[in-house]
N, C-alpha and C positions, 0 to 999 in steps of 0.2 A: 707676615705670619702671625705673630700677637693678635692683628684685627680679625684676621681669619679664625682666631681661637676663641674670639670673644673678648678679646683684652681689652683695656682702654688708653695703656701706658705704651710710650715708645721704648725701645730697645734701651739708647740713652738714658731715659728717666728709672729704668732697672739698673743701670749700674752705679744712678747717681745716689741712688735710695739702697743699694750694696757700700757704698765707699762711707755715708753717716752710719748706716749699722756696724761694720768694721770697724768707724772707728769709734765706736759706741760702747757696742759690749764685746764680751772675751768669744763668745760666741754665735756664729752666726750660720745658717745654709740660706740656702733658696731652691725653686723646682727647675726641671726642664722637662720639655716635652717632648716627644722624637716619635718617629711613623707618620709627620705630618706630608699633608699635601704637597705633591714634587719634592720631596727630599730626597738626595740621595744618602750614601752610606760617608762617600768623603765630606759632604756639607754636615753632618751628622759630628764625626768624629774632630772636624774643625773648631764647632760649636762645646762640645765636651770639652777639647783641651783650652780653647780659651777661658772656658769657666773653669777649673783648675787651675790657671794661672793667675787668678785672682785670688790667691792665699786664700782658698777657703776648705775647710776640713770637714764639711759636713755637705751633700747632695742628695735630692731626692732626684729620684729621674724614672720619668713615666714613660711608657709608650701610651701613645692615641689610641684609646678605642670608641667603639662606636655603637650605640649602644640601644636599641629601644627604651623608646620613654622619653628621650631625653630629644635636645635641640637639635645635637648633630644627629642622632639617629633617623629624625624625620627630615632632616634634610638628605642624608644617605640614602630613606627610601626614594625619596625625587629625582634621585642622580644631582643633586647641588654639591656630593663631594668628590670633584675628580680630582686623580691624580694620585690617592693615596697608594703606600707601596703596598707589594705584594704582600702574601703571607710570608713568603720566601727571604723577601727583602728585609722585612720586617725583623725577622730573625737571626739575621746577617747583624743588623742593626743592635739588634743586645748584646750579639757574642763583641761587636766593635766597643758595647757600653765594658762590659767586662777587662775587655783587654786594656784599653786605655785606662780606665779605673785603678788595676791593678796595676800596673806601671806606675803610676802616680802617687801610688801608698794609702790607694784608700777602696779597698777592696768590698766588694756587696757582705754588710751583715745582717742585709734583711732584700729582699728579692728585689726593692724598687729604690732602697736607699746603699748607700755608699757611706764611709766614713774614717779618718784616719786613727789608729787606734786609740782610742779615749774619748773619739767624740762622737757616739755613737749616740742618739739621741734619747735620753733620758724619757722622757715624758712621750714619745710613741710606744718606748721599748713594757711599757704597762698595759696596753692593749695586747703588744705580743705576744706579753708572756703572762696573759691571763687575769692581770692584777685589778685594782676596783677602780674605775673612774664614774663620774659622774656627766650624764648628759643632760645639757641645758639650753641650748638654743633650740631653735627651726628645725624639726627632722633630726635631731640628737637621741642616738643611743649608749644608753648608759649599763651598766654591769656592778653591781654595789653589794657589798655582805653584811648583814642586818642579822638581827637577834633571831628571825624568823629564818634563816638563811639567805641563802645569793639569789639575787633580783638583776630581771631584764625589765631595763625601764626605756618608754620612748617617747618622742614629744610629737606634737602637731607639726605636719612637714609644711602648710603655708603660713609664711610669715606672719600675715595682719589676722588669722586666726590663731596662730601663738602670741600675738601680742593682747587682742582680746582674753584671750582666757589666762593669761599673768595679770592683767587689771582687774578680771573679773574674783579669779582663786586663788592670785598668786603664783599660781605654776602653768607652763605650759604642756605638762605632762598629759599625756592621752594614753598611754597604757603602761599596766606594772603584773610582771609576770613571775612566778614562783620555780627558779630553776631544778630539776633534780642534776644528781650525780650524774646519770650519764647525758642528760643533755650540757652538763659541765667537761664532760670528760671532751667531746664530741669536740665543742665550742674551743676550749684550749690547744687539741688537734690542731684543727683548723688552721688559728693563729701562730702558733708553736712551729709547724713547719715551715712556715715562712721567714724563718730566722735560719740563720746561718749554723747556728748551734743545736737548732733542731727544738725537737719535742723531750721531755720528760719521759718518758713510759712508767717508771716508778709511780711517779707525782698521777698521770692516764688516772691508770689501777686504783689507785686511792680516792678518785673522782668517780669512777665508775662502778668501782664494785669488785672490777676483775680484768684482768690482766689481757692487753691483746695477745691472739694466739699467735705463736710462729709461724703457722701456718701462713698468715691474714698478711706478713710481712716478708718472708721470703721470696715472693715475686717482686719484688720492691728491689731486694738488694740481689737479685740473681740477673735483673731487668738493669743493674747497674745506677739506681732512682734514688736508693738511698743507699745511706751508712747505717751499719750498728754499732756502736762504740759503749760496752756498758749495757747502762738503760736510758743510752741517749738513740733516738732516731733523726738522721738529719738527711734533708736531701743533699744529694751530691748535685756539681756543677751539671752534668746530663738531665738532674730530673728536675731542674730548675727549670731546663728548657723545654721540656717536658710536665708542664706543671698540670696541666688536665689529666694527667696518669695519676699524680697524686692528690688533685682535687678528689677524682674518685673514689682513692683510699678511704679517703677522710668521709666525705660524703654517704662512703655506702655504712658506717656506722649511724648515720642521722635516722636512720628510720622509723625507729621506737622514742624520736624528737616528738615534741608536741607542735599540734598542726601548724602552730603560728611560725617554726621552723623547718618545717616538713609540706608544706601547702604543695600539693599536686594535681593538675587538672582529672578532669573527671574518666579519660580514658587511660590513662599512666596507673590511678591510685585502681582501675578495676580490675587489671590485665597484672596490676605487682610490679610494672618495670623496675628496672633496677637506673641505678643514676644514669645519663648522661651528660658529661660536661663538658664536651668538646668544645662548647659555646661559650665558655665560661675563661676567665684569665684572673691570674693573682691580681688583686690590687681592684677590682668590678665589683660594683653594689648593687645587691638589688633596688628596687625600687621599694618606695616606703606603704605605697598605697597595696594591700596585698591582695585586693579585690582584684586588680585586674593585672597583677605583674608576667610574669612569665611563666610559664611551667617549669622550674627547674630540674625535671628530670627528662622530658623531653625539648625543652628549652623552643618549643611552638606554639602549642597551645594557652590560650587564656584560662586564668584560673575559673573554676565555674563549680568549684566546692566548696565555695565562701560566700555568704551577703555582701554586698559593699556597705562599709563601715560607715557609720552616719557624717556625713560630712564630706563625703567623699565628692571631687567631682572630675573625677576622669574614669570610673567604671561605666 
């Protein structure tokens, strides 16, 4: 399975490189991956409790997807990936990540992570909850608050052209973008739901200007998607599994985004669609080159309301 992922290491040489980290530092995870090729749901749940039985208190755990753009997507159009499960299966396969999780004492505080309480990971939980990090490598987005305000900044996604242009400038930045309030409100949405503890709504309001309406949220908690607690919104265990209902949510506020976040093909942006994201899962990136990525609202079309960006070479 590892070589089928692309991996290079054997099963063995992953736990031997677990057993020096353990006994290295006070903290340690590592990833898993699940929805692969002929799996079923008991080889699945196998796979999870032996990794828990390795004293570890911290998990990431993905499901496969498949993705255009990418290696496996172009092998999925050829038919090179048989055997993956169902959607059905697939979803059998989270509810098994949860319940075992949960037994174990280390229940999801973020959609794709797991952790027992207190070791919930420091250094992702600043993307989550909106805070400043900086990107620096290959295709690195970064999010920073500056005297001028909050800045979206991103780097050259191929390698040996971000390695030239750090020799040449020092940085391998290639774009720095000027965020307003609601394209912050929007942004911390996003992330903010994907926690366990939910979104701010107060913290929203103060980003945006103004306050989501009841309205915009009562199909949310009548639909059973979310909690209100406060001015906290958090998904519940249902809209986690249901997370394209509230990618939605989120999404149908992006609209007054600026293009570099709102990019829509040329029949979507003339006709007004509204989002579709059925196509879309927690935890999926778009792709970096934005000349020819997907249409995120109808998730078909190629983008055709943008030049390709100098340098570009896959539009």
């Amino acid at each position: 399975d590892l070589k089928a992922l692309g991996r290079m290491h054997s099963a063995a040489e992953a736990r031997a490189a677990f057993d020096i980290a353990r006994a290295t530092f006070d903290r340690v995870s590592f990833d898993l991956i699940y929805a692969r090729q002929n799996q079923s749901v008991s080889q699945w749940r196998g796979e999870l409790e032996e990794a828990l039985a390795m004293s570890i208190d911290h998990l990431s755990l993905y499901q496969l997807t498949i993705e255009a753009g990418t290696r496996f997507g172009e092998l999925h159009a050829r038919g090179g990936l048989r055997g993956l499960p169902s959607d059905e299966v697939s979803a059998e396969m989270y509810l098994a990540t949860q319940e075992v999780c949960e037994a174990a004492g280390m229940p999801a505080y973020e959609v794709s992570n797991h952790a027992r309480p207190g070791a919930e990971s420091r250094h992702n939980r600043v993307y989550w909850r909106y805070g400043d990090y900086v990107g620096v490598g290959p295709g690195a987005h970064g999010r920073m608050t500056t005297n001028a305000g909050r800045m979206a900044t991103e780097t050259l996604r191929d390698p040996a052209a971000w390695l030239k242009a750090v020799d040449a400038q020092g940085t391998g930045r290639s774009g720095v973008e000027a965020l307003s309030g609601a394209d912050q409100a929007v942004e911390y949405l996003m992330m903010a739901m994907r926690l366990a503890e939910g979104a701010d709504l107060a913290r929203y309001a103060r980003l945006a200007g103004a306050p989501i309406a009841d309205a915009r949220i009562a199909p949310l908690i009548e639909d059973g998607l979310a909690a209100l607690a406060g001015d906290r919104l958090a998904a519940t265990a249902q809209g986690r599994r249901a997370a394209p209902s509230l990618m939605r949510f989120c999404a149908s506020f992006w609209r007054s985004g600026p293009r570099r976040f709102r990019a829509i093909c040329a029949p979507c942006e003339a006709s007004g669609s509204s989002p579709v994201w059925s196509r879309w899962r927690w935890g999926s990136s778009a792709p970096s080159c934005r000349c020819c990525q997907p249409c995120p609202f109808c998730c078909s079309q190629r983008l055709v309301s943008r030049a390709a960006p100098s340098g570009c070479t896959t539009g």
